[in-house]
N, C-alpha and C positions, 0 to 999 in steps of 0.2 A: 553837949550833944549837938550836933549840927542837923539843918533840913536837907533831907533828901533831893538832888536836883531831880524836878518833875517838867523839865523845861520841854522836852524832846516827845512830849506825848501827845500821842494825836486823842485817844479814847477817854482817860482820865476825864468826868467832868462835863462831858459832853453827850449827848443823844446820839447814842450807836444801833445799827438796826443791825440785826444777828447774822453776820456772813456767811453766804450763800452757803459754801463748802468747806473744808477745815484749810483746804489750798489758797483760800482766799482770804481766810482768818489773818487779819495783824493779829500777830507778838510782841509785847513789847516789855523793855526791859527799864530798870533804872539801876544807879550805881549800887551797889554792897557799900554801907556804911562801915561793918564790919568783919573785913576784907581777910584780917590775919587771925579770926577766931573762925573754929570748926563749929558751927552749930546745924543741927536739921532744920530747915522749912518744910511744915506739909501742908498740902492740902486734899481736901476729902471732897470727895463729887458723889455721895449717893446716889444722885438719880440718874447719872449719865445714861442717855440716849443712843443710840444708833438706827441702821436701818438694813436687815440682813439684805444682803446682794444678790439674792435667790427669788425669796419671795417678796421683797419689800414691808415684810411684817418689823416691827421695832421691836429691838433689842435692848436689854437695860443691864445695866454694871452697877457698882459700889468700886470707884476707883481712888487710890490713895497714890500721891506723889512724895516721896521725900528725898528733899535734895539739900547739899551740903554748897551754896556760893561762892563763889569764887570773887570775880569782880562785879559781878553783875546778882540781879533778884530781879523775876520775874514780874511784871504789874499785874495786880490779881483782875481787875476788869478787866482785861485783855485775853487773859488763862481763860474767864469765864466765859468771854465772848466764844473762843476758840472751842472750848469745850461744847457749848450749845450748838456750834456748826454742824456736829456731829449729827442733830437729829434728822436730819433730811439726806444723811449721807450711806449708801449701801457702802459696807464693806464687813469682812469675818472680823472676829471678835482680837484673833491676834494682829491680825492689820491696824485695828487702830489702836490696837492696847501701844503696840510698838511706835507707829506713827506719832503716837502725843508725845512718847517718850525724846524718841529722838529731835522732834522740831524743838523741844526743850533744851535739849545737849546745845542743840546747834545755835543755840538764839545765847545761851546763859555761858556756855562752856563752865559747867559748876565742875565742885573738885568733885562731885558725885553724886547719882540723881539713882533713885530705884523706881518704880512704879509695880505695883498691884493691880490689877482690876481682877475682882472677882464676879463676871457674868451671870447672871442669872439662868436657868436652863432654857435652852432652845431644844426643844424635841425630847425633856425627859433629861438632857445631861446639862450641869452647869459644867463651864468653862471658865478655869481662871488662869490668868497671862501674869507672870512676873520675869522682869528684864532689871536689868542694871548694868552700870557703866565699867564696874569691877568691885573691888573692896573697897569699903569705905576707910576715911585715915583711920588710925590705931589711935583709942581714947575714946572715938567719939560716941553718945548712946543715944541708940537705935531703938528706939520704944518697936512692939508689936507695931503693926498696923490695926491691929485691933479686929479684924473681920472674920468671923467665924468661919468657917466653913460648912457649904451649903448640907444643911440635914433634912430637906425635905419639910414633911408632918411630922419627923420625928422627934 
């Protein structure tokens, strides 16, 4: 098994303060060790933040990423930094459901990336955002995401 080259990383390791905006947030990436196997990566963000663009009251999600690598894996302190950007940031819920999505496509080019965010209710309605890149390859398995769907008291 070989080390992951971590040679190109600015954040790994180092005392990072939480970037201003998510437009300011570094991404960063390292090589896919295992370039020619379909496997899922997720990651799960509970508590994800935001900041509605109306009232500036904050917004909160349970957002799940699963993507399939290509050449590249994203660095998880950098995802996290980037995710935290969010809370000082107004924007509606599908704005940034898709926004994370896509900085992901463009930073990873994976053979395939889905995201979830299931929103919490603003005003009485929860809002949930699911985007993806297309079909995933044939073979591969796709656990649930696991997140119920919002019932209230019930």
């Amino acid at each position: 098994m070989s080390k992951t080259d971590v040679s190109g990383l600015t954040q790994l390791g180092q005392a990072v303060e939480t970037p201003a905006s998510p437009e300011a947030a570094v991404l960063e990436r390292v090589p896919s060790g295992n370039r020619d196997a379909n496997y899922v990566v997720r990651f799960t963000a509970p508590e994800f933040t935001s900041l509605c663009p109306m009232t500036g009251q904050p917004d909160f999600a349970h957002i799940v990423i699963d993507y399939i690598p290509g050449e590249w894996l994203v660095e998880s302190k950098s995802l996290k930094l980037f995710l935290t950007s969010f809370r000082n940031h107004g924007a509606f819920h599908e704005d940034c459901s898709i926004y994370i999505a896509k900085r992901l496509v463009d930073l990873l080019d994976p053979k395939w990336l889905r995201i979830g965010a299931y929103w919490y209710p603003r005003g009485g309605i929860p809002i949930d955002v699911f985007w993806q890149t297309g079909a995933p390859p044939e073979g591969v398995w796709l656990p649930d995401q696991g997140v119920a769907p919002y019932r209230g008291r019930g």
